[in-house]
Legacy VTK file of the C-alpha trace (Angstrom):
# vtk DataFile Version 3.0
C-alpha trace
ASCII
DATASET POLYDATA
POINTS 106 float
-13.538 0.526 15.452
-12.308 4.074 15.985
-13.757 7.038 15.095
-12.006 10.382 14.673
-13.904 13.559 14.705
-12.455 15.872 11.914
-13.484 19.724 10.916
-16.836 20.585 9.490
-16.412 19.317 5.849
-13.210 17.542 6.424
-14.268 14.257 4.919
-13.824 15.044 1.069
-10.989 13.274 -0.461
-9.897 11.951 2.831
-7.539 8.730 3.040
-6.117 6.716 5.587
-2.502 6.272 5.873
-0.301 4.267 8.546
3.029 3.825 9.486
4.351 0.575 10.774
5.188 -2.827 9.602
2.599 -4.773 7.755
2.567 -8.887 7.498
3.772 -8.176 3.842
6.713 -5.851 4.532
8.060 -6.294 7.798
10.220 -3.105 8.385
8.298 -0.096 9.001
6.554 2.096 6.235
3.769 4.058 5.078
0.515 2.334 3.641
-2.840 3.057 2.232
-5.175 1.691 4.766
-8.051 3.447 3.268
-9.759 0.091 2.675
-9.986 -0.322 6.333
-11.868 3.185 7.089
-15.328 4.830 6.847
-15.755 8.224 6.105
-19.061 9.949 6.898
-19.459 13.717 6.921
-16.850 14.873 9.156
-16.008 11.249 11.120
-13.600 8.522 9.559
-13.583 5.618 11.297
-10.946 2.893 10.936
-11.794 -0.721 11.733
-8.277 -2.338 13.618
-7.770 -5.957 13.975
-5.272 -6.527 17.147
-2.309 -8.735 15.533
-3.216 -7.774 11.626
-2.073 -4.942 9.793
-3.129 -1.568 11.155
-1.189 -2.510 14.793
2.205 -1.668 14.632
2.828 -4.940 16.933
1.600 -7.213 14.437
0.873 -9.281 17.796
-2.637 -10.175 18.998
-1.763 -9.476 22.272
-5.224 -7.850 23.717
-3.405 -4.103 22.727
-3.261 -2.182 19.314
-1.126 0.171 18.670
-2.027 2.436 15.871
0.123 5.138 14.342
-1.119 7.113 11.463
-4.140 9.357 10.544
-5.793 11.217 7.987
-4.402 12.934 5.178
-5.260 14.880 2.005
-3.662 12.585 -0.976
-2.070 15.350 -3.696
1.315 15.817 -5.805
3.824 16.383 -3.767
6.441 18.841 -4.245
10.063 19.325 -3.290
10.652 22.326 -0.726
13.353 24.441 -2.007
16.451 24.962 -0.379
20.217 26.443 -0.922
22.421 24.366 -2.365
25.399 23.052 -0.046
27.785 26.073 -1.498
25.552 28.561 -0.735
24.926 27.389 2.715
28.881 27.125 3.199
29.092 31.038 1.564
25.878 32.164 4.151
27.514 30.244 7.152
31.261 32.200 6.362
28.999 35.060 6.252
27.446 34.807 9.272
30.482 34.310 11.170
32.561 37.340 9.522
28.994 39.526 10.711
29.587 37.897 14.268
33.175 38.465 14.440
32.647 42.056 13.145
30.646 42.716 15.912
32.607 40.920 18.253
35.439 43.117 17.438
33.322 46.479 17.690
32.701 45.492 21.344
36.636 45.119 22.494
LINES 1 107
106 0 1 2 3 4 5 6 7 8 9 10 11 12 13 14 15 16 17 18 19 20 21 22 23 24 25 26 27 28 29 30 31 32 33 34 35 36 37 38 39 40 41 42 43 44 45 46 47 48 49 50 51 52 53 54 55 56 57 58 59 60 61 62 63 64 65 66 67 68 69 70 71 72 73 74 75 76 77 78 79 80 81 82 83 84 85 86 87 88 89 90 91 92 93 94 95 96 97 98 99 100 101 102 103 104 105
């Protein structure tokens, strides 16, 4: 078992997400492993198993490896960005500004 000592209050609505390989899906991914933790008040505590899922190794070789943590579960949203013609446009830009100045120096 592991605990992890979180904020005051950082318990609510907590789950517990790894990355790794699992005996299901061998390649590595993210998983719910909320059935394997404990939250109480502001400590979640994850029970490992060396050689099960939770370590990354999927060996039971006396050492677990354990990537992942805590995380708020919500709706995600895409962060917006410029499309690839605009970036083109602000890169030509950018250089014509640097070449400007370039030119101001000489």
């Amino acid at each position: 078992m592991r605990p992890l000592p979180l904020r005051e209050g950082g318990g609510k609505g907590l789950a517990a997400y790894k990355y790794g390989p699992t005996k299901a899906q061998p390649t590595p991914h993210w998983y719910d492993f909320s059935s394997h933790a404990t939250v109480s008040g502001n400590t979640i505590t994850l029970t490992l198993t060396d050689g099960a899922d939770g370590d990354s190794d999927l060996s039971a070789n006396g050492s677990i490896s354990d990537p992942g943590g805590p995380v708020l579960p919500g709706d995600v949203s895409a962060i917006p960005t410029l499309s690839q013609w605009a970036l083109l446009l602000l890169s030509l830009l950018a250089a014509a500004l640097g070449m400007r100045a370039v030119r101001r120096r000489y």
